[in-house]
C-alpha positions in Angstrom: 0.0 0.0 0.0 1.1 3.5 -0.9 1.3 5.8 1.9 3.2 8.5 2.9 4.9 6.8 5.2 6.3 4.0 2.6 7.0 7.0 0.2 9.0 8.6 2.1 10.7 5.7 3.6 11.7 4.9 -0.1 13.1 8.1 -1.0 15.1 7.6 2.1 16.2 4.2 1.4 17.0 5.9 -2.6 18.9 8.9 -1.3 21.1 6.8 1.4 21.7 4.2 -1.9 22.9 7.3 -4.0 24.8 8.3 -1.5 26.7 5.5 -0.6 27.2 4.0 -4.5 28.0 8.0 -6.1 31.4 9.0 -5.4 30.2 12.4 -7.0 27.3 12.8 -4.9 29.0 11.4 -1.6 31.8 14.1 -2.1 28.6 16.8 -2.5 27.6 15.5 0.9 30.9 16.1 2.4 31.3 19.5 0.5 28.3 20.5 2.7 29.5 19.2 5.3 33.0 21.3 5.1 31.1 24.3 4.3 28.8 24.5 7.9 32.3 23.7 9.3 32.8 19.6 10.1 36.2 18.4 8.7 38.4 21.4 9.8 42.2 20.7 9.3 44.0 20.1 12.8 46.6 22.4 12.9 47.6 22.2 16.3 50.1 19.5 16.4 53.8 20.2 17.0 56.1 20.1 14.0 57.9 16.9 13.4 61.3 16.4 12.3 61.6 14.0 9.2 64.5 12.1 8.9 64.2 11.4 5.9 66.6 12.7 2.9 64.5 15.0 0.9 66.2 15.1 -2.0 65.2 11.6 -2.5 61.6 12.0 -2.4 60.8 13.0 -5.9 57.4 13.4 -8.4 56.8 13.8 -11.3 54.5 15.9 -13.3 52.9 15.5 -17.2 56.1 16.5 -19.2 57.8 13.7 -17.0 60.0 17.0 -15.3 61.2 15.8 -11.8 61.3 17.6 -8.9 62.7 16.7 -5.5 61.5 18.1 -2.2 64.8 19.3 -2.0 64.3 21.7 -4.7 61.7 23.9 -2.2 64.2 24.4 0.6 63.2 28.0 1.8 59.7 27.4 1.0 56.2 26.6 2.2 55.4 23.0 0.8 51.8 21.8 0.7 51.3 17.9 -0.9 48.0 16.5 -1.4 47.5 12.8 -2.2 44.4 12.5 -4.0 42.6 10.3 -6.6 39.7 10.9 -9.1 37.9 7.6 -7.7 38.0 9.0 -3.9 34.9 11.2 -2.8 36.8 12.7 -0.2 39.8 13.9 -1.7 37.1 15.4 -4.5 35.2 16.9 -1.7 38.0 18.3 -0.5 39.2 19.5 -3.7 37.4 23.1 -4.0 39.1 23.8 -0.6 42.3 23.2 -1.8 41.8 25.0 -5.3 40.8 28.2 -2.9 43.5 28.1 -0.9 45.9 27.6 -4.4 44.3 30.7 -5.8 45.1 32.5 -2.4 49.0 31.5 -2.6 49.0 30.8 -6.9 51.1 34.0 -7.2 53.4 33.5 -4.2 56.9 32.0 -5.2 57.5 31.1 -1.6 54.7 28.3 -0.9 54.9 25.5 -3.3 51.4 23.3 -4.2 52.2 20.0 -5.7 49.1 17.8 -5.9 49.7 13.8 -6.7 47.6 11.7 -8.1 48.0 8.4 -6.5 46.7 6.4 -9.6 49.3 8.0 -11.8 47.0 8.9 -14.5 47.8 12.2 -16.0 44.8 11.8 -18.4 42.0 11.2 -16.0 43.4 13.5 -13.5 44.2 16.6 -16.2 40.5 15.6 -17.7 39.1 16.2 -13.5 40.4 19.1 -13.4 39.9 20.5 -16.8 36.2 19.9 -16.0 36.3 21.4 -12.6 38.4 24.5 -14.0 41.0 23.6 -11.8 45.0 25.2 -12.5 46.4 23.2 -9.7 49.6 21.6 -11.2 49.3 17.2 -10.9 52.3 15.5 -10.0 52.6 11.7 -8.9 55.4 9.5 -7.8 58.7 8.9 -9.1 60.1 7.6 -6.1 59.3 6.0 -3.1 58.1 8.0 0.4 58.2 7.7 3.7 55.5 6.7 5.9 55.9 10.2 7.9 54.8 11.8 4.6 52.1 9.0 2.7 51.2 5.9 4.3 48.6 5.1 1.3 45.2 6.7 2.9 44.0 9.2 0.5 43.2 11.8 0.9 46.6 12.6 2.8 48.2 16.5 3.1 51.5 17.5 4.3 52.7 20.8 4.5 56.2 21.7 5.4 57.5 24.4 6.2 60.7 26.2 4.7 63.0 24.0 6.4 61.6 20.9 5.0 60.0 20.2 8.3 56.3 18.3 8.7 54.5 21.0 9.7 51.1 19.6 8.9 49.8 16.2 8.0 46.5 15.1 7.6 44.5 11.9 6.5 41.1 11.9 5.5 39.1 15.3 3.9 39.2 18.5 5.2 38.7 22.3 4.7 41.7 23.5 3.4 39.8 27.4 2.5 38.8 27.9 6.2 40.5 31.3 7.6 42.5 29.0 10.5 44.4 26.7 7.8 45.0 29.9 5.4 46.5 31.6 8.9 48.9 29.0 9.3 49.9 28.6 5.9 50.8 32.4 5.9 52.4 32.4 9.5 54.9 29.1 7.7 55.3 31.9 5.3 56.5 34.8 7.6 59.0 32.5 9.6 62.7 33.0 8.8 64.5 30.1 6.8 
């Protein structure tokens, strides 16, 4: 029997199944999410010391051109692992193309955005579609654990010493007025 009841109970049941089965429309829920203010970045950890050798944690971008983390010594340096198949790195994604247009035209803090499935095409073709400028990267060597452990999304930011100043697994608001704060305070520290 059709009632209101069952009606709306189905709807219910459809929009949960949408949900859960979208990517796309599970990263919109998590877009709204960010926006009334859940999934704020965590910036109040200590800085961490990696111990790592920087200069051998490289990337690559389209054009196959290799960088090294080395290469941004004296700089701010914010990585995001991301995927196209992952609804919350593409939730997250409008926060961090904000807080790239807030820094684009700033030599001193660095955006390098990898693409965990190393696919140029479908990552350029995202963003492209999105209207996106963020420059793609992905691997070209190995990392440390400190910096990716393989949960995407995953940001780090280090600061001009090649310090961990930030890292962060799972989606978060990367435009709120805290996260562009610390970014610009990394920014104002001497080398």
């Amino acid at each position: 029997m059709l009632t209101k009841k069952n009606i709306g109970n189905a709807l219910f049941v459809i929009l949960f199944l949408i949900i859960i089965l979208v990517p796309s429309a599970k990263a919109l829920v998590m877009q709204g999410l960010m926006e009334i203010g859940l999934f704020k970045p965590s910036i109040d950890k200590p800085k961490n010391t990696l111990k790592a050798d920087l200069s051998a944690i490289k990337f690559k971008d389209s054009k196959n051109n290799m960088v090294s983390l080395s290469d941004f010594k004296g700089k701010v340096v914010f990585v995001n692992f991301w995927a196209t198949w992952c609804p919350p790195c593409l939730a997250e994604m409008p926060s961090v193309n904000k807080l790239y247009q807030q820094f684009e035209d700033e030599d001193s803090v660095i955006f390098l955005l990898v693409d965990a499935d190393s696919n140029f095409t479908k990552a350029q073709a995202y963003f492209d579609r999105k209207k996106y400028t963020m420059p793609i990267y992905t691997f070209a060597s190995s990392l440390p654990k400190e910096i990716y452990s393989g949960s995407l999304p995953t940001t780090v930011v280090f600061d001009k010493k090649g310090r961990i100043a930030y890292n962060g697994v799972g989606a978060a608001n990367y435009a709120s007025p805290k996260f562009i704060s610390f970014i610009k305070e990394l920014k104002a520290l001497k080398d």
